[in-house]
C-alpha positions, 0 to 999 in steps of 0.5 A, spaced: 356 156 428 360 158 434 361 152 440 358 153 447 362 154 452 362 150 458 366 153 463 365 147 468 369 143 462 375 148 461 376 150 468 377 142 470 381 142 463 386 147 465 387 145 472 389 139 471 394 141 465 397 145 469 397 141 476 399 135 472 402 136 465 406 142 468 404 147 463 403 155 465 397 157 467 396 161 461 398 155 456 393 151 460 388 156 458 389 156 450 389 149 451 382 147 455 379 153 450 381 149 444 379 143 446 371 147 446 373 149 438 376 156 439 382 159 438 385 160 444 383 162 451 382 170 449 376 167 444 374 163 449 373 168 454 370 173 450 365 169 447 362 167 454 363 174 456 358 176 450 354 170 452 353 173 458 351 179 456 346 178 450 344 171 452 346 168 445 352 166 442 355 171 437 354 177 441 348 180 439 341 181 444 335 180 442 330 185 440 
């Protein structure tokens, strides 16, 4: 089962690994994305875009 993604969580993440651990923007990403359980941040967006769109996780709508 995939994990939810909680953008609040990830963005809060990234900012402060980028701010304070002085990583790229990029970096910080891949890692508040693997902090959720996903791969990098390139899953985590395509996930939560998916969710958006059909409203359940693995990209699929209802009906």
């Amino acid at each position: 089962m995939r994990p939810i993604p909680d953008i609040e969580a990830f963005e809060e993440r990234a900012a402060v690994m980028e701010h304070d651990g002085g990583l790229s923007r990029s970096r910080a990403e891949d890692r508040a994305a693997q902090a959720q359980g996903f791969r990098d941040a390139a899953e985590y967006w395509q996930v939560l875009a998916d969710y958006v769109v059909t409203k359940r996780l693995g990209g699929q709508a209802d009906g």
